[in-house]
MIZA-67548 format. One record per residue (C-alpha): residue in one letter; x, y, z. Coordinates in Angstrom, 2 decimals. Each point is the difference from the previous one (the first is absolute). Example, Ala and Ser with C-alpha at 12.3 -4.5 7.8 and 13.67 -1.06 7.14 Angstrom:
<atoms>
residuo:X:Y:Z
A:12.30:-4.50:7.80
S:1.37:3.44:-0.66
</atoms>
This chain:
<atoms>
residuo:X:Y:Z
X:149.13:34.32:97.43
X:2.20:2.35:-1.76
X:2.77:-1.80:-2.28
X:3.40:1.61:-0.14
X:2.48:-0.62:-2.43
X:3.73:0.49:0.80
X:3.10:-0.02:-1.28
X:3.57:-1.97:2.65
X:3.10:1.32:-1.14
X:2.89:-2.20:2.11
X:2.69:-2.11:-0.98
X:-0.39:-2.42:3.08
X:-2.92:-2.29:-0.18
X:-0.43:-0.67:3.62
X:-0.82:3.85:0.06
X:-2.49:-0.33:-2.55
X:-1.37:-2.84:1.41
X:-0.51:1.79:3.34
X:-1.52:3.53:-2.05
X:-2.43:-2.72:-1.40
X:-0.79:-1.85:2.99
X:-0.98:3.29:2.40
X:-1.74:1.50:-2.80
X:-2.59:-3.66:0.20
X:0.34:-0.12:3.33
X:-1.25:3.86:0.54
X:-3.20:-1.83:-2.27
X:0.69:2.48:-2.80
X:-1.17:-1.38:-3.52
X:3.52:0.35:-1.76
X:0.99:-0.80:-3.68
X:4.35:0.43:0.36
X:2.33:0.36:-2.67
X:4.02:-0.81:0.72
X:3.28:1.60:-1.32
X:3.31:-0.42:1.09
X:1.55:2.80:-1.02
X:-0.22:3.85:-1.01
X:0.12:-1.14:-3.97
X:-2.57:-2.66:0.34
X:-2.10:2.31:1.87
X:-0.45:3.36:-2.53
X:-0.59:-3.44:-2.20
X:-3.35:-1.27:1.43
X:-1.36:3.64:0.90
X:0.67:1.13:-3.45
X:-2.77:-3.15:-0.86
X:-2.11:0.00:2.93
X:-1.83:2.52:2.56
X:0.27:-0.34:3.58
X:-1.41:0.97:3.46
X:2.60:-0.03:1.78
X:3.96:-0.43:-0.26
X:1.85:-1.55:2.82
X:3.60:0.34:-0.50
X:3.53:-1.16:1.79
X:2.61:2.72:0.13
X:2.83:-2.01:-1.20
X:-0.48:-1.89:-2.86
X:2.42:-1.67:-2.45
X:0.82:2.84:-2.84
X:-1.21:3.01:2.17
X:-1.06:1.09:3.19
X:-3.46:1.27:0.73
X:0.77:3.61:-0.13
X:0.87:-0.25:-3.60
X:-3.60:-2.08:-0.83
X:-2.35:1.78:1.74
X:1.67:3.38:-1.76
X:-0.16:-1.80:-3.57
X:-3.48:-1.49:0.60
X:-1.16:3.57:1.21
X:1.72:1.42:-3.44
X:-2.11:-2.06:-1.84
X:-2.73:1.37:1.11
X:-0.91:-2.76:1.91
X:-2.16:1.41:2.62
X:-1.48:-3.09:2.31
X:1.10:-0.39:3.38
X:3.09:-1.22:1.05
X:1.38:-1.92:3.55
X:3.94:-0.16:0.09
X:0.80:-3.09:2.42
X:3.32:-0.31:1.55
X:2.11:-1.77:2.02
X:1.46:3.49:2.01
X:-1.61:2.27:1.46
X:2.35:2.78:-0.65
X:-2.52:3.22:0.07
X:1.93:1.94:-2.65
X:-0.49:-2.53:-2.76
X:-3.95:0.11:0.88
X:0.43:3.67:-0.28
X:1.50:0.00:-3.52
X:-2.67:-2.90:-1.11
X:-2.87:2.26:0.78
X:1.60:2.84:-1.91
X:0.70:-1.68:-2.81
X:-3.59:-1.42:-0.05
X:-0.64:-2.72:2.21
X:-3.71:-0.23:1.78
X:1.25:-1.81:3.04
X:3.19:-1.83:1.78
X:0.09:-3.17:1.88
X:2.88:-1.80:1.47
X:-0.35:-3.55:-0.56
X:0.25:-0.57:3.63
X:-2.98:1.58:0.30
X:-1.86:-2.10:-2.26
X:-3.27:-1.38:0.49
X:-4.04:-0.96:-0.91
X:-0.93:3.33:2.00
X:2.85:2.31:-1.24
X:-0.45:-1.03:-3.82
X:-3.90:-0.14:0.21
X:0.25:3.40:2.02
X:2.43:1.84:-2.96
X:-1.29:-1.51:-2.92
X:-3.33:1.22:0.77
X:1.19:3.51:1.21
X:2.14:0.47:-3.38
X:-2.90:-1.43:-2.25
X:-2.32:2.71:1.64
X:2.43:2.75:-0.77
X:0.70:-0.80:-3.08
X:-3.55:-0.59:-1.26
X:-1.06:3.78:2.42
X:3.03:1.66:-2.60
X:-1.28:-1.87:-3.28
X:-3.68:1.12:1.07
X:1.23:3.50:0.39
X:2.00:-0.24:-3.25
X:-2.66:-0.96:-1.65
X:-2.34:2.71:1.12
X:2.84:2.68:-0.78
X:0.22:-1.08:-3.36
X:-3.94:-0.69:-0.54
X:-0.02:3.90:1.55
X:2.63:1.11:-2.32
X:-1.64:-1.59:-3.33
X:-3.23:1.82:1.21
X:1.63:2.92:0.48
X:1.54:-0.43:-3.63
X:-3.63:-0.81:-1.74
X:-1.46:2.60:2.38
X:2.68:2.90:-1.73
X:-0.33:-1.87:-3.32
X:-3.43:0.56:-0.46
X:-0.17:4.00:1.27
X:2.74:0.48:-2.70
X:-1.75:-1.51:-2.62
X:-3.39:1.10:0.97
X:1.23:3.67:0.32
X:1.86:0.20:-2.99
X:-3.57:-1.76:-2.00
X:-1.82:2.94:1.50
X:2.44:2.72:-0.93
X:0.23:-0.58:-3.36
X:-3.68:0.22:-0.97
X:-0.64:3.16:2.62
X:3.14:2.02:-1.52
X:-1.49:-1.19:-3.65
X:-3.62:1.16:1.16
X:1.35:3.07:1.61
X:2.18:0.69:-2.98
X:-3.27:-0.46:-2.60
X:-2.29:2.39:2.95
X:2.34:2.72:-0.64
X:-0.07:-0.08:-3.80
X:-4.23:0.15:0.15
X:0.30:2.97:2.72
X:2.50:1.87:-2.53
X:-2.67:-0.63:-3.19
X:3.24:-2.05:-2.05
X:-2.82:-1.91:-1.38
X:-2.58:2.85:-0.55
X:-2.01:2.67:2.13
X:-2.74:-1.60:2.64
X:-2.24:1.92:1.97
X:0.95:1.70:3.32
X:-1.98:-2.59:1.97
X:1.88:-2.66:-1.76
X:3.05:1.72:1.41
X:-0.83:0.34:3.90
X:-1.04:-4.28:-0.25
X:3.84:-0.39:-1.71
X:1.60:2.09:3.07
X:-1.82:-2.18:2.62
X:0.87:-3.21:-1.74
X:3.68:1.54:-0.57
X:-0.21:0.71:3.86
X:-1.08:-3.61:0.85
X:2.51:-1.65:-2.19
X:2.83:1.95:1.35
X:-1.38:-0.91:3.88
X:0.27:-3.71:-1.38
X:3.61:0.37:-1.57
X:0.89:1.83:3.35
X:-1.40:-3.12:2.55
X:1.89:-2.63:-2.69
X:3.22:1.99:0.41
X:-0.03:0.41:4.00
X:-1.65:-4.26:0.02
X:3.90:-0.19:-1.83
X:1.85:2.25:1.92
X:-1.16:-1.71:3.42
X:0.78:-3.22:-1.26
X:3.33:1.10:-0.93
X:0.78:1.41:3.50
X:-1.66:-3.13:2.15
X:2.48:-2.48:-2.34
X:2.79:2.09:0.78
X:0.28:0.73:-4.04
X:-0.20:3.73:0.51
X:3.61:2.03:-0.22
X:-0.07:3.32:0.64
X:2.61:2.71:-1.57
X:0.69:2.81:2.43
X:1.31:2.67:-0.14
X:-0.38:3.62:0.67
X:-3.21:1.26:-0.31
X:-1.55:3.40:1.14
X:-3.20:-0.27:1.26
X:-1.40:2.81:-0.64
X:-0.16:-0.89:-3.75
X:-1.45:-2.99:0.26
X:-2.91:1.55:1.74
X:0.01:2.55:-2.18
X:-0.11:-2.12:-3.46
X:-2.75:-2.22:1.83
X:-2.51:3.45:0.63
X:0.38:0.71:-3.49
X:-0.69:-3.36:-1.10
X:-3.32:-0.37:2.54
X:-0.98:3.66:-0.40
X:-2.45:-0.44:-3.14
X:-1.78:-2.33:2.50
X:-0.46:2.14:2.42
X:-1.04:3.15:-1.86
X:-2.76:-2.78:-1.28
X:-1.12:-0.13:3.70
X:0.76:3.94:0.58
X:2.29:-1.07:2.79
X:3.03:2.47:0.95
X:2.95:-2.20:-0.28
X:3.21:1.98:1.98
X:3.34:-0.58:0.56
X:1.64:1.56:2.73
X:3.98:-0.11:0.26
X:0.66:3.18:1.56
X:0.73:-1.93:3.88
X:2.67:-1.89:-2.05
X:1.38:2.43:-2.46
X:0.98:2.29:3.17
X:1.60:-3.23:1.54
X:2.28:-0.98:-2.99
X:0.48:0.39:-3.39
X:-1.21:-3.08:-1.81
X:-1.68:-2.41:2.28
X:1.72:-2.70:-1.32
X:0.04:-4.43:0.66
X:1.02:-3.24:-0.76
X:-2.37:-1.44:-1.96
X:-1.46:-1.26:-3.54
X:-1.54:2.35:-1.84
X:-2.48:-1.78:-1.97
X:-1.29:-2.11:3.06
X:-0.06:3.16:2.12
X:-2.15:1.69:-2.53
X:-2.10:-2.97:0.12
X:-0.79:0.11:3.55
X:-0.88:4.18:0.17
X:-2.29:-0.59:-3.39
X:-1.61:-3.13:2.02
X:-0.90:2.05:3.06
X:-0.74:3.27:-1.16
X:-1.93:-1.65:-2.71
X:-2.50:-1.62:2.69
X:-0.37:3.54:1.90
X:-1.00:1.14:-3.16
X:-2.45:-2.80:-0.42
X:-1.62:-0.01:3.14
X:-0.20:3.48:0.23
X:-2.88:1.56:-1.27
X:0.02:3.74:0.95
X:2.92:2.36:1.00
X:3.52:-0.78:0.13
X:3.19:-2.01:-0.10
X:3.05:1.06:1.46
X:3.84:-0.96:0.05
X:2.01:1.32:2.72
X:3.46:-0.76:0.44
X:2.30:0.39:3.09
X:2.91:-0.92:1.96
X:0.06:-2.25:2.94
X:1.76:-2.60:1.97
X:-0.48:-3.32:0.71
X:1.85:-2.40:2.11
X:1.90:-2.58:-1.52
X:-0.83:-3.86:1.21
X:3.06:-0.69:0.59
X:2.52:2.70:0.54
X:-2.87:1.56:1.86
X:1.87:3.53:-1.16
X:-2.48:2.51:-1.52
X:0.12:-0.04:-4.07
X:-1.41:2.56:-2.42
X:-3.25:-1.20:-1.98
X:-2.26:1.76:-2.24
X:-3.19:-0.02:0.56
X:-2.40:0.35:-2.74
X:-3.71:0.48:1.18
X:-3.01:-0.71:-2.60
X:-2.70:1.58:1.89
X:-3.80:0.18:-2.21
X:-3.90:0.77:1.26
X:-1.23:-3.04:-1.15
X:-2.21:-2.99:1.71
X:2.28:-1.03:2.06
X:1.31:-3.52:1.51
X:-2.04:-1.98:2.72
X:1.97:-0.79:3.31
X:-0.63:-3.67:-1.01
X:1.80:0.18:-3.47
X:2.89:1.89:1.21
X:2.44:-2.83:1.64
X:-0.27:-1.85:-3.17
X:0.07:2.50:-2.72
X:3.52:-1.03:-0.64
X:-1.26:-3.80:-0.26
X:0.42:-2.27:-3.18
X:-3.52:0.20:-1.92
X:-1.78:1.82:2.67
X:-2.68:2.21:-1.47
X:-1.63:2.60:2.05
X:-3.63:0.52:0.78
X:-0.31:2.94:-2.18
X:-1.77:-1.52:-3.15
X:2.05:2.09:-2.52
X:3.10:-2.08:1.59
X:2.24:-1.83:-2.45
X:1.84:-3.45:-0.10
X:1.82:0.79:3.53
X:3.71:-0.42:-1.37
X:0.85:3.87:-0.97
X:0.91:0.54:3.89
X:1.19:-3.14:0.60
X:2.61:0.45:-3.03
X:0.45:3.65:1.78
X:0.65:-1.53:2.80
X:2.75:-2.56:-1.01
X:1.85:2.87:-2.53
X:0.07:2.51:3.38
X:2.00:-3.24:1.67
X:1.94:-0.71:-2.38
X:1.37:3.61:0.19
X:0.32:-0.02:3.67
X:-2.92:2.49:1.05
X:-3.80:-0.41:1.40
X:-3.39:0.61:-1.17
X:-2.72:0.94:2.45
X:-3.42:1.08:-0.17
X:-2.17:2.08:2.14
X:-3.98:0.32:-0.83
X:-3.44:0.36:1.20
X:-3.01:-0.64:-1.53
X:-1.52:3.23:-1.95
X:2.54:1.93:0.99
X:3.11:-1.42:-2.73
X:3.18:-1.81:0.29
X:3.61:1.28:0.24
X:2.74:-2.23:-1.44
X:3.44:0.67:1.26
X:3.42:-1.36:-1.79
X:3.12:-0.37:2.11
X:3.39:0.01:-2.23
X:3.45:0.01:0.95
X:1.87:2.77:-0.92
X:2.66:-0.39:-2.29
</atoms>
């Protein structure tokens, strides 16, 4: 049998001798505790832990509004059952506002109606410390879990950037002339190193975003520069591959001047570098394109028609199964192609896109390539 420890706040005895006697009588193992008063009251629960408080409403030196808002202050959270001679329903309203668990008139007392609320309130109570306890065990996780990507992300940076750094020197002969074979092994391992640095970076940068760490600075941007400064980054690559790689602005440039929106710069770039990268990788013959146009969308919740742009990454490469497609967007889901990466570039894509109000979508078949299409507000 469960054993129940609570604390009877009441200056009359004979009420404390009936709180006592239904509590045995409802054949409750109870170990009680008596005060008198308000003072003698924050005295013993300063010293001991309780179950259960059952409290009169007027007491000596103040009534029970004042205790069970002074007990609750203290952070005292275990249940508490005001007992009263009234019934008057606005006091039991203010009593559970201020933080009582339940209200009894004294009238009301007995074996049944104690048994019936001190087991109710202990429940509760022990249901929110449960759930408390979870949040915080949750929390702490969350904490070691963020913790540890830091720290392991910054451990890997610093010897990749050192090892790309030293790569670099060899391939420029600062420590003497090697042999041209010597040269194309130094460019792969350069190439590999840099794929490393790049998965450590985006392992950071989705960590950042899922912990809510991530604050983006926007302001103006115009698109079409950002595409353009991404090409010219990614172009080496695909001449590698003899790929065409085209940009084609002309829809747009008819439409308005700049194609301009609200974004951040740096994190857009990221995203257009991410997916045109990949058409370049899993493309092995012919082309890459970027088109970019006007359209409107629907708003949500306005449901008036707003002006996006819509930037299209369309390549001849392998293509994406029908499976893979509903979860290319997916937290560390890698695709069936085997030259697939960690599966966190689109995700990352995908959150930066939301977090500037826009979309992402994909259409592809198998063998035939994939076309990426960007939705942005217009600024």
């Amino acid at each position: 049998m469960e054993n129940f420890k609570v604390l009877i706040v009441d200056d009359d005895e004979i009420d404390r001798i009936s709180v006592r006697r239904a509590l045995k009588t409802a054949n409750l193992t109870v170990d009680s505790v008596e005060a008198w008063d308000c003072k003698s009251a924050i005295a013993i629960l300063e010293q001991q832990n309780f179950d259960c408080i059952f409290m009169d409403y007027r007491l000596p030196d103040q009534n029970g509004l004042v205790l069970v808002r002074d007990i609750r202050q203290r952070g005292i959270r275990i249940p508490l059952v005001v007992l009263t001679g009234q019934g008057d329903e606005q006091i039991a309203v203010e009593l559970m506002k201020a933080g009582a668990s339940d209200y009894l008139p004294k009238s009301k007392i007995s074996a049944e109606a104690l048994a019936r609320i001190l087991h109710n309130a202990v429940r509760i109570y022990r249901a929110e410390q449960d759930a408390e306890i979870a949040k915080q065990q949750r929390e702490q996780l969350a904490r070691q879990r963020e913790d540890f990507v830091y720290r392991l992300t910054h451990d890997l940076r610093t010897p990749l950037v050192a090892a790309d750094r030293m790569l670099t020197l060899f391939e420029e002969e600062a420590f003497g002339p090697i042999p041209a074979e010597m040269h194309t092994a130094i460019a792969t391992m350069i190439r590999s190193n840099q794929n490393l640095l790049q998965m450590v970076n985006t392992i950071l940068e989705v960590y950042r975003h899922d912990a809510g760490h991530k604050v983006l600075s926007f302001t103006l941007c115009n698109i079409l520069n950002v595409i353009e400064e991404v090409t010219q980054a990614l172009q080496p690559l695909a001449k590698e591959k003899n790929l065409q790689l085209m940009v084609d602005a002309s829809e747009v440039a008819n439409q308005v001047r700049s194609p301009m929106v609200m974004g951040d710069y740096l994190e857009l770039n990221r995203v257009f570098t991410n997916i045109l990268g990949n058409a370049i990788k899993f493309t092995d013959q012919g082309f890459v394109s970027i088109h970019l146009s006007l359209v409107e969308e629907t708003a949500n919740l306005t449901m008036n028609p707003i002006n996006m742009i819509a930037i299209a990454i369309e390549d001849t490469g392998a293509g994406i199964s029908e499976h893979d497609q509903p979860h290319l967007f997916e937290r560390f889901r890698q695709g069936e192609n085997k030259r697939s990466g960690s599966g966190l570039g689109l995700y990352l894509s995908h959150r930066i896109i939301e977090a500037h109000q826009g979309k992402i979508t994909v259409r592809s078949q198998l063998g035939q390539g994939s076309c990426f299409c960007v939705l942005l507000p217009v600024a």
